[in-house]
C-alpha positions as CSV (number, residue, x, y, z in Angstrom):
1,X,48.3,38.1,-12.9
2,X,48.1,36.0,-10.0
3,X,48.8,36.9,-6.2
4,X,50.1,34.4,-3.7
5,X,49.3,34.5,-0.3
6,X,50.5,38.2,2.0
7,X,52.0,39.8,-1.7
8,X,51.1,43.3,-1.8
9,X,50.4,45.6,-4.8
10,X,49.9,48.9,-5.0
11,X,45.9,50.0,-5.1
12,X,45.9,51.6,-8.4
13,X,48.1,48.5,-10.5
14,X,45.6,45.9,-8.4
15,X,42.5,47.8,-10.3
16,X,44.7,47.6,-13.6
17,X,45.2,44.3,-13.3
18,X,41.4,43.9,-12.5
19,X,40.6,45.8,-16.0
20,X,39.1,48.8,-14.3
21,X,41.3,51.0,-15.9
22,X,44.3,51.8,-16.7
23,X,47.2,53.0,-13.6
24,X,46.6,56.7,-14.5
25,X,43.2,56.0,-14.6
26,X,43.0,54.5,-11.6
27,X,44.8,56.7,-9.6
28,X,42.0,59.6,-10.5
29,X,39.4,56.8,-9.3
30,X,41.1,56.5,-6.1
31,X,41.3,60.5,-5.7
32,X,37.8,60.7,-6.2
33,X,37.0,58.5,-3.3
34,X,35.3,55.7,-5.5
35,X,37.0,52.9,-4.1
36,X,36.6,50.9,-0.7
37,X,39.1,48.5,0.7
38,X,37.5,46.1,3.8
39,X,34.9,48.7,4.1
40,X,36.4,51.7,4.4
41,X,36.8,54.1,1.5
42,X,41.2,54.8,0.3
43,X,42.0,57.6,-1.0
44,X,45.9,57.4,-0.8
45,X,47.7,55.9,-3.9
46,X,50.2,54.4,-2.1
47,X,48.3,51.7,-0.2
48,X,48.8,48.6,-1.0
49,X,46.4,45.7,-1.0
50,X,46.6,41.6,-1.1
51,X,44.4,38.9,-2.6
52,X,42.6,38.4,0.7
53,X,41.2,42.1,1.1
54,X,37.5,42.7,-0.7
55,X,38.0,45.9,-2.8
56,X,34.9,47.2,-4.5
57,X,34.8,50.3,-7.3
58,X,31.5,52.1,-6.9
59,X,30.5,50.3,-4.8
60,X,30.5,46.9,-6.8
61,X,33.6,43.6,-6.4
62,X,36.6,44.0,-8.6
63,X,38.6,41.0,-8.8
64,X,42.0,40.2,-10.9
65,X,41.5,38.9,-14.1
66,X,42.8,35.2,-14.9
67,X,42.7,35.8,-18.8
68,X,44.4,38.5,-20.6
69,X,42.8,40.3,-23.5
70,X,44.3,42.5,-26.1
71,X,41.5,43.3,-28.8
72,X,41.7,46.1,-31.6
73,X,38.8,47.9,-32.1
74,X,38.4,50.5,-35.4
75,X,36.5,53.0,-33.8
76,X,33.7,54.8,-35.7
77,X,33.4,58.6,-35.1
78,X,31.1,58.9,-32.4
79,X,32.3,57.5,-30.2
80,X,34.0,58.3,-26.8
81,X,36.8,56.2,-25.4
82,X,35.3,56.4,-22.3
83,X,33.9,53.6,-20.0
84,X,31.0,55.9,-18.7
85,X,30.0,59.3,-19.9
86,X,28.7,61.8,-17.7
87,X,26.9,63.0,-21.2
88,X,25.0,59.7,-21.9
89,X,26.7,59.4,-25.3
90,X,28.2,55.9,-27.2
91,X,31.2,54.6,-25.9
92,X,33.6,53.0,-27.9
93,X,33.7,50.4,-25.4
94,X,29.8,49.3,-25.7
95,X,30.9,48.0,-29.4
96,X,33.1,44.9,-27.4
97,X,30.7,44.1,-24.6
98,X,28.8,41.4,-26.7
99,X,32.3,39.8,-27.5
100,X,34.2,39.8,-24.1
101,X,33.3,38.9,-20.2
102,X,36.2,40.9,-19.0
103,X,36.3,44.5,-17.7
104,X,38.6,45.9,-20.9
105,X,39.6,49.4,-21.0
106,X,41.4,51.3,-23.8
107,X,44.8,52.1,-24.0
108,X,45.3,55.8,-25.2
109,X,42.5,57.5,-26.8
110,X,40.7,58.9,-29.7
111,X,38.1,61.9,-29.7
112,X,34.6,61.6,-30.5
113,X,35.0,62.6,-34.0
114,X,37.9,61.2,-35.1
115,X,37.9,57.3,-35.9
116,X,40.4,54.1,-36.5
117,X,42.1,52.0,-34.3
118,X,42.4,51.7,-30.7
119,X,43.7,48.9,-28.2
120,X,41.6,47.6,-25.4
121,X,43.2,45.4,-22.6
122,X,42.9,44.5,-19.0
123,X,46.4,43.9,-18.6
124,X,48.1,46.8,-16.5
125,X,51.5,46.1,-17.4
126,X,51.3,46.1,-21.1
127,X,48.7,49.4,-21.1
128,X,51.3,51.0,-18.7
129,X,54.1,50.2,-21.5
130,X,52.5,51.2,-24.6
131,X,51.1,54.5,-22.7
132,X,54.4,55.2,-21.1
133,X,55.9,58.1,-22.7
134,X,59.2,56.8,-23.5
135,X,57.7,53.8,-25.3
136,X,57.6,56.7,-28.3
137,X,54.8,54.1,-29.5
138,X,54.3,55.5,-33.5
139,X,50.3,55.9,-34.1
140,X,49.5,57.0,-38.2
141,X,46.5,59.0,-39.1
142,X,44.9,59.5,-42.2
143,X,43.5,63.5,-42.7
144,X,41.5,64.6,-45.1
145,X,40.3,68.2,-45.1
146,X,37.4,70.0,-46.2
147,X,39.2,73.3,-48.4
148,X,43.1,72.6,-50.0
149,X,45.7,72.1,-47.5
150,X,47.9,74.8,-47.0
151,X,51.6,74.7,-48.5
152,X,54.2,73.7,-46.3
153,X,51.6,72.8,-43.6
154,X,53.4,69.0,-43.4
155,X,57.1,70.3,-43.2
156,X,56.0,73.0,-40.5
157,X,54.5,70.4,-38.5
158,X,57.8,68.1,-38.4
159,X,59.6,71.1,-37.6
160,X,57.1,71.9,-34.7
161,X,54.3,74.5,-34.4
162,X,53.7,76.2,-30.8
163,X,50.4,77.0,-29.9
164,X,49.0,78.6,-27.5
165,X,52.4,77.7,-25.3
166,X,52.5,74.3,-26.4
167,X,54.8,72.7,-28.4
168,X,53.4,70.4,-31.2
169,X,56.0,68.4,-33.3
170,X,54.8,65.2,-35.2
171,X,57.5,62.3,-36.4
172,X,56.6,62.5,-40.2
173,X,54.3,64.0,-42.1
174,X,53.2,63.7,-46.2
175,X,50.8,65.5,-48.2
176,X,49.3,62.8,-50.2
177,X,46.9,65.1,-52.4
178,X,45.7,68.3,-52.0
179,X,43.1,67.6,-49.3
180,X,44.7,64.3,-47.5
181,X,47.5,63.7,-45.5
182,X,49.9,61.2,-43.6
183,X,50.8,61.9,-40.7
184,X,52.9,60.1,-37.7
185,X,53.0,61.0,-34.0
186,X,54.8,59.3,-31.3
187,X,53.4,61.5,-28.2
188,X,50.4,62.5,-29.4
189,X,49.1,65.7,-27.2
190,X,45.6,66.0,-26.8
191,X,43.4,66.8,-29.9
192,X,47.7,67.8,-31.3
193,X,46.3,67.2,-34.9
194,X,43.1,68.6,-34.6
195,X,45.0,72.0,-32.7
196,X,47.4,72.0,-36.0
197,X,44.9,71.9,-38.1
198,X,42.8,74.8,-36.4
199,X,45.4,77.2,-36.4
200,X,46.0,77.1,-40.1
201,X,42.1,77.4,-40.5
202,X,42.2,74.1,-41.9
203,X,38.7,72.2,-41.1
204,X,39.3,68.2,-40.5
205,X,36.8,66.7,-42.6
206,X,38.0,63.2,-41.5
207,X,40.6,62.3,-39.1
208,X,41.6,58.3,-39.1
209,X,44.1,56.6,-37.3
210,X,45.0,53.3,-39.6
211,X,48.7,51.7,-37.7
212,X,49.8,52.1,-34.0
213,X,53.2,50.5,-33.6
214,X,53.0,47.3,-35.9
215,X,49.3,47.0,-35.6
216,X,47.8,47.5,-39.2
217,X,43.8,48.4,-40.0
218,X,44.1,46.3,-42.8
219,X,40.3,45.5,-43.7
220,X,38.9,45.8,-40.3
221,X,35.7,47.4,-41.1
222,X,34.3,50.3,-38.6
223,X,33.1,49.0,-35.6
224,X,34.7,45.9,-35.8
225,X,36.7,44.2,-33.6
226,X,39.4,41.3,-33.4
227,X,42.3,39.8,-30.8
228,X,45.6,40.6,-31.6
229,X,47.7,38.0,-32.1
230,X,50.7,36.9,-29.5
231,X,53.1,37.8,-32.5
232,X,51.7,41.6,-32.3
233,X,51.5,41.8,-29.1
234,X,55.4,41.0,-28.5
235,X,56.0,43.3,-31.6
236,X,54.2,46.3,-29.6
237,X,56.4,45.3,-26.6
238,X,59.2,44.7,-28.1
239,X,58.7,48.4,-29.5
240,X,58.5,50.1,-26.2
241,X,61.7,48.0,-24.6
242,X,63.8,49.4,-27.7
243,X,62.8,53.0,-26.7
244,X,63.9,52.3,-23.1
245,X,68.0,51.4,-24.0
């Protein structure tokens, strides 16, 4: 993204576009008073900012990226998709530092002890359309559980499970033996299969997530990384626009 002279953008899309993080992201970053504008410390999303003003994140320079990256990553369990961890632990993100100069940062998530694929960026328009709820972005997970899987556990999940007051409801789902199965979300609550899973006292052995959108695993080993390719990312966006007629 470049900015000409006097254009204003909002604080929390300038760090997006700087590869911070992403908008939602960033708006917790300004809340928590880590960012300075000229000197003085913002904490109101709504200010805007312009290519001439010196805005530093903890205390350090962001500035916007010229090159765009878009790099899949197949997570190993872990992991946490977090940029820093008030625990200490690995970050998924550690695994693409070698490989890239730019501030990336992921776009969705995965917990620490599930594994598969996950997109980093540092473009804020494209994280804020695949992470946009109407984008309906379809994300497949393997499952394999430790005892047999309960019988009609897959139809009562497409039907929709509440628990706990929330409403879990998952686009497809297959039992493929008697301890794996497909499964395909398109919102994806936090820890939703994991929750599912618990409250049929079904223990996850392994949880991996192997397509999101038109993005395949393929043989992308764990812990290995690669660029997408401009024909994937215009699938993945041309994806999200179809969800928004």
């Amino acid at each position: 993204m470049k900015l000409h002279a006097n254009d204003e953008i909002r604080l929390q899309a300038f760090l997006a576009h700087c590869g911070v993080a992403s908008r939602r992201a960033s708006e917790k970053i300004i809340l928590d008073g880590r960012v300075s504008v000229n000197g003085q410390v913002v904490t109101e999303l709504g200010t805007k900012v312009t290519s001439d003003d010196k805005v530093l994140v903890d205390g350090k320079p962001v500035k916007l990226e010229e090159n765009k990256r878009y790099v899949l990553l197949n997570k190993p369990a872990g992991y946490v998709c977090s940029n820093s961890d008030e625990q200490g632990r690995d970050s998924a993100i550690d695994l693409l530092k070698e490989s890239y100069s730019e501030r990336l940062y992921n776009v969705g998530r995965l917990d620490m002890f599930s594994s598969g694929l996950i997109i980093f960026t540092n473009d804020g328009d494209f994280a804020a359309r695949l992470s946009h709820p109407s984008s309906e972005l379809e994300k497949e997970y393997i499952v394999d559980s430790s005892l047999p899987l309960p019988r009609n556990l897959a139809e009562e999940f497409m039907h929709g499970v509440r628990i706990d007051g929330v409403f879990y409801k998952c686009k497809f789902a297959k039992e493929l033996n008697s301890h794996r199965m497909q499964i395909v979300l398109i919102e994806g609550k936090n820890r939703e299969i994991r929750r599912v899973f618990e409250s049929r006292n079904v223990a996850i052995k392994r949880l991996v997530r192997v397509r999101i959108g038109n993005v395949e695993m393929n043989k992308l080993a764990p812990g290995g990384h690669r660029d997408l390719t401009q024909e994937e990312v215009k699938g993945l966006l041309a994806i999200c626009r179809n969800k928004d007629k």
